[in-house]
C-alpha positions, 0 to 999 in steps of 0.5 A: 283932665286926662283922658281915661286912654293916658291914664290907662297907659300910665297905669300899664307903665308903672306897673310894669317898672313895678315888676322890674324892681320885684315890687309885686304888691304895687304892680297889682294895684297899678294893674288893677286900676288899669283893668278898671278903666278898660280890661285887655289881654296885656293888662290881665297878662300882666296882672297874673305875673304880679299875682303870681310872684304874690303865690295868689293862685285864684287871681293868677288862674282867673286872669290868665284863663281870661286873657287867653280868650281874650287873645283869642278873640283878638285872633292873637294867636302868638299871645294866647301860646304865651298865656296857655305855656304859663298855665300849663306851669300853673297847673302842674306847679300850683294843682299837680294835675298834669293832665291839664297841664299837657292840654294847655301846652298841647294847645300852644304847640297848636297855637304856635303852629303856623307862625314865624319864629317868635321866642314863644317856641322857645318857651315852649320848648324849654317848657316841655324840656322841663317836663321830659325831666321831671316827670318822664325822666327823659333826658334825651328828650330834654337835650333835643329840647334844650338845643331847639331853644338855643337855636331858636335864641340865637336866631332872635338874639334873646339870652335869657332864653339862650341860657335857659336852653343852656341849662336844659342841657346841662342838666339832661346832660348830666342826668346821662351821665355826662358831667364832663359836658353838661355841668359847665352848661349848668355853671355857665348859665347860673352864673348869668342869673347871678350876675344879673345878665339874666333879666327875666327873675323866673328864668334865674329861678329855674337855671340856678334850680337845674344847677343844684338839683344836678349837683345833689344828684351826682353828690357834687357838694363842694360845687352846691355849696358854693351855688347855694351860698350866693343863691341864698345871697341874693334871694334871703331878702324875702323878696323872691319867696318862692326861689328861696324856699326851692333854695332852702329845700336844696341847701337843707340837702347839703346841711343834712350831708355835712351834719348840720340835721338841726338846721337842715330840719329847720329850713326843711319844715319853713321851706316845704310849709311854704311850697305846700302854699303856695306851690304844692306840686314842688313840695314832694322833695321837701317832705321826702328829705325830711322823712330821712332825716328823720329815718337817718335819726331812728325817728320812724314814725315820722319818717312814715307819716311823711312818706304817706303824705308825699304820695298824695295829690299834688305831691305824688306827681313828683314824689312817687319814685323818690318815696319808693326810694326813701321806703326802700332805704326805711325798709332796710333800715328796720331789717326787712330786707326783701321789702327793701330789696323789692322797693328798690328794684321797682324804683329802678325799673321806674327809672329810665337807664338813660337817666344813669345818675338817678341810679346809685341810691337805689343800687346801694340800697339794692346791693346792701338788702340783697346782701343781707338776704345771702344773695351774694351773686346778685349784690355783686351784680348791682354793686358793679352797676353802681361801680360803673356809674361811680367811675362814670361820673367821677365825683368821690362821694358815689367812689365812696358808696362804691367803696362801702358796698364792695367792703360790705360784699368782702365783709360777708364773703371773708376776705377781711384784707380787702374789705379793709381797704375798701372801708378805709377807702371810703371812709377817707373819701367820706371824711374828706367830703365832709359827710358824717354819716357816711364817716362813721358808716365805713369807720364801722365796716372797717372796725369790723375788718380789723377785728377780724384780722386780729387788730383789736386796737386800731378796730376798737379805735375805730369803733369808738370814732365812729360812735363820736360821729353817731352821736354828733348827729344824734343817731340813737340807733347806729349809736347802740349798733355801734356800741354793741360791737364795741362790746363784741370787739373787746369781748371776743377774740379775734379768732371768733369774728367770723361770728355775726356782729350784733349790728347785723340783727334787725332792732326786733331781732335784738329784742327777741334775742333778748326774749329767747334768753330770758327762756321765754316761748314764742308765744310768750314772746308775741304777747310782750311784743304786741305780734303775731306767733308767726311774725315772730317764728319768721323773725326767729328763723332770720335770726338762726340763719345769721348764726348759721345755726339749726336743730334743737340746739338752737335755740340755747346757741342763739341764747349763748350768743346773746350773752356772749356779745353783751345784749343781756344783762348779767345778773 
């Protein structure tokens, strides 16, 4: 009969070629029978891992705790770093709480004190490289971190680590606005984790999620698809589950540019439903995307349901700044531009200036409202920010937001010329780049321009192409801002373009047009509308400003208006 010590070893072993072939469900059993013979730090160690790869968050939490006071009894103190680096993961990943996360590397960094190199400081350090990114948005930080693993790698001859290192780099390199050295790094090292070389499936997960994060950062997404294309390869299987739902949230990313929303909605909802059961903490990005699909599609309330719940716990650890980011855009969108302004601007201030490739989205929007608000100087000013940060990185999406942004300044201040080269610009790149939305964005700043400029038929071509893309994506919104300019353009002559288009008034202010035509008072207005007088005196203000008109006649002009551009029906 076999001794209770061979059995218990036997048990170890098969576990652990278990694991190697991603066989999760009969690694716990191997290793639980093993715990039933004699329970160890290793054997609880490894249980936790195949616990893990199962989402079972109680066994892993439960075995790690107890293997870390077991090699703490044993005075392993080398063991111990190794468990508390886990779950200190385990608590930012599954809980969001990163306070607890912080002590459970703190109490490593302690641990690891006093040893000799092991590759333990180097998951330490690619560890708290992670953190430097994600959550202090610290990319010098993570760069120190990121060369002290490849350093302490190389010096154990241990290339998983070495590429994890690698990758840390890559992307705090990018993150500073450095492409030309950090997305080779990212490239190098993802090519590693798909070919195999890389032999730890955790350290593949997290190299090939800092390539595409990086690559939806900087609009890099030719290079994202062909990354999320054998990412997605070899983790649809079901195999890897978690990887493929951080896949699926990143490749959702590069369906929504390309106008494929159905599908992207699809993999948002799975993939995000998924993290919230079994990761939480990572889900915040999921739920964000979502709630602009849904803004970009004229779906409000969803859009703020979803934003409401990504900033709460466990979300908000990582949600927080980019809802405000998603808020600020909704803002604009809804026509209140000071919020949107206002939202902008402290979603920049929470974002560090060394982390210069997570500026461009909130530069735009900030442009645009401050735009909107006549503040013409300070539009100019963040529109040159994000220039510099465009020419920085060198990718044709962020030239074509710049594009757009400078024709919408030139729209404003006039110079007709310049803001159809601008839109012509951008709407090449954004065509070329496969991006719909940002397509039929440009075709309908440069209709505008054209019209201005007396070319009335290229400007309604280009009007008509950009209410095709609109309704390709099932815009209803952009779709009716479109076709009301379309009415302007063939309505209007040229010489009166100067006038503000329908698309620059706000959906409420389109409605109380169509109220102060219909001769209605204002607080008439405000009992149909279901708001208060003073919402709709402010509203009414905003619209007079547009028109650039005041005094009595006012209102008859704004009236006038609103015939003449086709937003009442004639009788």
């Amino acid at each position: 009969m076999e001794s209770a010590q061979v059995i218990f070893a036997d048990k170890l072993k098969e576990g652990q070629n278990a694991l190697n072939k991603t066989d999760w469900e009969t690694a716990k059993n191997c290793f639980e029978s093993a715990l039933q013979i004699r329970e160890t730090p290793e054997a609880l160690e490894y249980l936790a891992l195949a616990a893990w790869w199962l989402d079972d968050e109680e066994a892993t939490f439960r075995c790690r705790e107890k293997a870390f006071n077991l090699y703490r009894q044993q005075n392993n103190p080398r063991g111990a770093a190794r468990v508390a680096i886990s779950l200190s993961y385990d608590y930012f990943s599954f809980r969001g709480e990163s306070a607890i996360a912080s002590g459970w590397s703190r109490r490593a960094h302690r641990l690891l004190k006093n040893l000799n190199t092991v590759p333990e400081h180097g998951l330490l350090a690619s560890w708290d490289g992670n953190i430097a990114i994600e959550v202090d948005h610290d990319p010098e930080k993570a760069l120190k971190l990121g060369k002290e693993a490849v350093k302490i790698a190389k010096k154990l001859q241990d290339f998983d680590l070495e590429m994890m290192g690698l990758a840390l780099q890559g992307l705090a390199l990018v993150f500073e606005g450095n492409l030309n050295e950090g997305m080779p790094l990212l490239d190098e090292a993802a090519t590693a984790a798909m070919t195999g070389e890389i032999s730890d499936l955790e350290t593949s997960i997290n190299v090939c999620c800092y390539l595409i994060a990086a690559c939806e950062w900087v609009r890099d997404y030719s290079r994202a698809v062909q990354w999320c294309f054998h990412v997605k390869n070899r983790t649809g299987d079901g195999t890897f589950p978690l990887m493929f739902s951080f896949c699926q949230i990143h490749y959702a990313g590069v369906l929504m540019w390309n106008g494929n929303w159905d599908e992207a909605e699809t993999l948002l909802k799975k993939a995000s439903n998924n993290l919230i059961e079994s990761r939480p903490a990572h889900a915040a990005e999921g739920l964000v995307k979502l709630a602009r699909l849904y803004r970009c599609r004229g779906e409000y309330d969803k859009t703020v349901d979803l934003l409401n719940r990504a900033e709460q716990k466990p979300f908000r650890m990582l949600g927080a700044n980019i809802v405000l980011l998603e808020k600020s855009a909704l803002a604009f969108d809804k026509g209140e531009y000071e919020t949107a302004a206002e939202l902008a601007e402290r979603y920049l201030r929470n974002t560090p200036d060394k982390c210069r490739l997570m500026h461009p989205d909130g530069l735009e929007i900030l442009a645009l409202s401050l735009l909107s608000l006549n503040r013409f100087e300070d539009a100019e000013a963040a529109s040159l920010k994000l220039r510099e940060i465009a020419e920085m990185a060198g990718t044709e999406p962020l030239a074509a937001s710049t594009h757009y942004v400078e024709g919408m300044i030139s729209l404003e201040r006039n110079k007709n010329e310049q803001a159809r080269k601008d839109f012509e610009r951008s709407a090449d790149l954004c065509s070329k780049n496969k991006n719909p939305w940002n397509t039929a964005r440009s075709r309908t700043g440069l209709a505008q321009a054209l019209h201005r400029l007396g070319k009335t038929s290229t400007a309604l071509q280009e009007a008509e192409t950009a209410l095709r893309l609109y309704e390709e994506l099932k815009a209803g919104l952009k779709q009716e801002q479109v076709k009301s300019i379309l009415k302007q353009i063939k309505n209007l002559p040229a010489n009166h373009a100067d006038q503000p288009s329908p698309d620059a008034f706000t959906g409420r202010e389109i409605q109380i047009l169509k109220e102060l035509s219909d001769g209605k008072s204002n607080s008439k207005i405000a009992s149909d509308l279901y708001i208060s007088i003073r919402t709709v005196e402010r509203h009414i203000s905003n619209i007079y400003g547009k028109l650039g008109i005041s005094g009595k006649a006012a209102r008859t002009k704004a009236t006038a208006f609103a015939h003449r551009n086709g937003l009442v029906e004639e009788d």
